[in-house]
N, C-alpha and C positions, 0 to 999 in steps of 0.2 A: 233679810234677803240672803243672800249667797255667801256662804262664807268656809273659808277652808283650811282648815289647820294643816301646815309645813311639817312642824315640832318645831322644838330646838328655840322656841317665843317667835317662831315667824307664821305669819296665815295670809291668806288672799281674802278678799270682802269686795265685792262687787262696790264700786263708786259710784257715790249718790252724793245728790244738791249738798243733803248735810257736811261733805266732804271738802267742799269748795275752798275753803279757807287754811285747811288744813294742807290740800293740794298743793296752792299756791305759796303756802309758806315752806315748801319741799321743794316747789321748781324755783324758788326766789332762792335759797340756798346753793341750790346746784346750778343755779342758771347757767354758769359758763360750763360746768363737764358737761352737764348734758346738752350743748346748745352747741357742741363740737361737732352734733350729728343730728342734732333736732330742733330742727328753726323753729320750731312751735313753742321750745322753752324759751328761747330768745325775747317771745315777745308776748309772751304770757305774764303781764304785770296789773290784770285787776281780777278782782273776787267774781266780776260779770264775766271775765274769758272763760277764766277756771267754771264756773257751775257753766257756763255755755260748751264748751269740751267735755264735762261729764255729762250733759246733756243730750248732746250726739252719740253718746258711748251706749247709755240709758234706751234710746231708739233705738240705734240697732239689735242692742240684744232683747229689746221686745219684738219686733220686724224679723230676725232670724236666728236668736236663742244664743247669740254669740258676747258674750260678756265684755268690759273692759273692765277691771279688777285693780286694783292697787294692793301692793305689797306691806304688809307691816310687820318689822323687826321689833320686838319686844315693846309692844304697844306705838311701837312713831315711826310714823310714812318712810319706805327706803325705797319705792318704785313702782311700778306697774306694766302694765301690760293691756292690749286689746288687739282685736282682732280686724280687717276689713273687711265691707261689706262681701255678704257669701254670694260669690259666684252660681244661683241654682240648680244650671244644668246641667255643669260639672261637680258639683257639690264642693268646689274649691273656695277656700280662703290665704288669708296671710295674715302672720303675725309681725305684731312691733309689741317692743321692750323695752323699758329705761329703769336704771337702777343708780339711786346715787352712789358719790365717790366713795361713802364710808360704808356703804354695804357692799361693797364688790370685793371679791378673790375669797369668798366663803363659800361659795354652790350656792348660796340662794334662789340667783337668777334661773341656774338651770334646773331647781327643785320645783320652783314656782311654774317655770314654762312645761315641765313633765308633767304637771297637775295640769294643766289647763290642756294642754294636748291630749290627754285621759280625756278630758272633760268633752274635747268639742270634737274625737273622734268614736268616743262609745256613749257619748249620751246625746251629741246632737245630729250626730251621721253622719262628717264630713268628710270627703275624701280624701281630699288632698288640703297641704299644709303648705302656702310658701313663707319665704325668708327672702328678705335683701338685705344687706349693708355694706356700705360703701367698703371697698377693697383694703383700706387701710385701718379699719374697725375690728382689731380683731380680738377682742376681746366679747363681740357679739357673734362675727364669725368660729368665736371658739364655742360658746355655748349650743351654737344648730350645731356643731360637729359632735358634741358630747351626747346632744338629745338624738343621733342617728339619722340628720339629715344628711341628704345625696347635694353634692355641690352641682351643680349645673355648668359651671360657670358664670363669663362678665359679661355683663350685658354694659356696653364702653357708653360711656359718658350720656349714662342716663338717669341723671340726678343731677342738682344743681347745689352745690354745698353752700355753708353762712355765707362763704364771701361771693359768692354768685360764679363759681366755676366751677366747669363741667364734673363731673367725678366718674367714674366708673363702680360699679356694683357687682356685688361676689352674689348668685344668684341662689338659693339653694327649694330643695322639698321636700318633704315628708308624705307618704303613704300610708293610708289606712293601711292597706295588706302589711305594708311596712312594720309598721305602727304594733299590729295584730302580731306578726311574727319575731318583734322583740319582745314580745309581752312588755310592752312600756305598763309603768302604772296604772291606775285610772282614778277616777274618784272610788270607786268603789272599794279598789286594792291599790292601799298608798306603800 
């Protein structure tokens, strides 16, 4: 299937069943970094969640060509990425991203999400690109600002964080025309 070379030992590989084990021994690892902002690693503790969440990822991107991909640093899992379901009449989607604690402060994150944004605005037509993360995330808010997203603004206490309070979201978006007039990468031209 899909697979996409970074450089540098890092590639994107579309996530598959086969994956499941390997998944889950990557969010058992990070479960608390990444569970600061994503209550799905919280509670992702058996091998049936994990292949059931690549499961989902799997459908969509047969339903509407939009992949959910996981990251790999020098052959072993350091994150991923996917996309939600595309809006068709806007041709709009959104992206989520999690990268463990030992992969972060290299560009990884935003080499990977530069590739995929290639990917789902010149090979699958998409127009627009959103981003949310919670206001105090800004280490994900930094990478939409590096790939040349437009901030929106908060959209205030619209998210419920681990401990079940309200949060606020830093809202952002990306444009094909956008997209097109930074000449961002694409798959084609990495």
């Amino acid at each position: 299937m899909f697979t996409y070379d970074l450089g540098d030992g890092a590639e994107l590989r579309i996530l598959e069943a086969r994956h499941a084990e390997e998944f889950l021994r990557f969010i058992a690892a990070n479960r608390a970094y990444l569970g600061e902002y994503l209550g799905w690693a919280l509670t992702m503790e058996t091998v049936e969640y994990a292949r059931d969440f690549i499961k989902r990822g799997l459908t969509r991107f047969a339903e509407d060509g939009l992949p959910m991909v996981g990251i790999w640093q020098d052959g072993k899992m350091a994150g991923g990425m996917l996309f939600f379901p595309l809006d068709y009449r806007v041709r709009a989607t959104e992206i989520g991203y999690w990268l463990g604690e030992q992969a972060t402060g290299r560009g990884l994150m935003t080499r990977a999400a530069r590739a995929m944004l290639g990917f789902v605005f010149d090979e699958v037509g998409v127009n627009r690109v959103g981003l949310q993360a919670e206001v105090g995330n800004q280490r994900s808010r930094a990478v939409a600002e590096r790939l040349g997203f437009t901030f929106e603004g908060i959209r205030r206490q619209s998210w419920v964080s681990k401990d079940g309070a309200f949060v606020d979201m830093a809202t952002y978006s990306l444009l094909a025309s956008e997209w097109r007039t930074r000449k961002g990468p694409s798959r084609k031209d990495p």
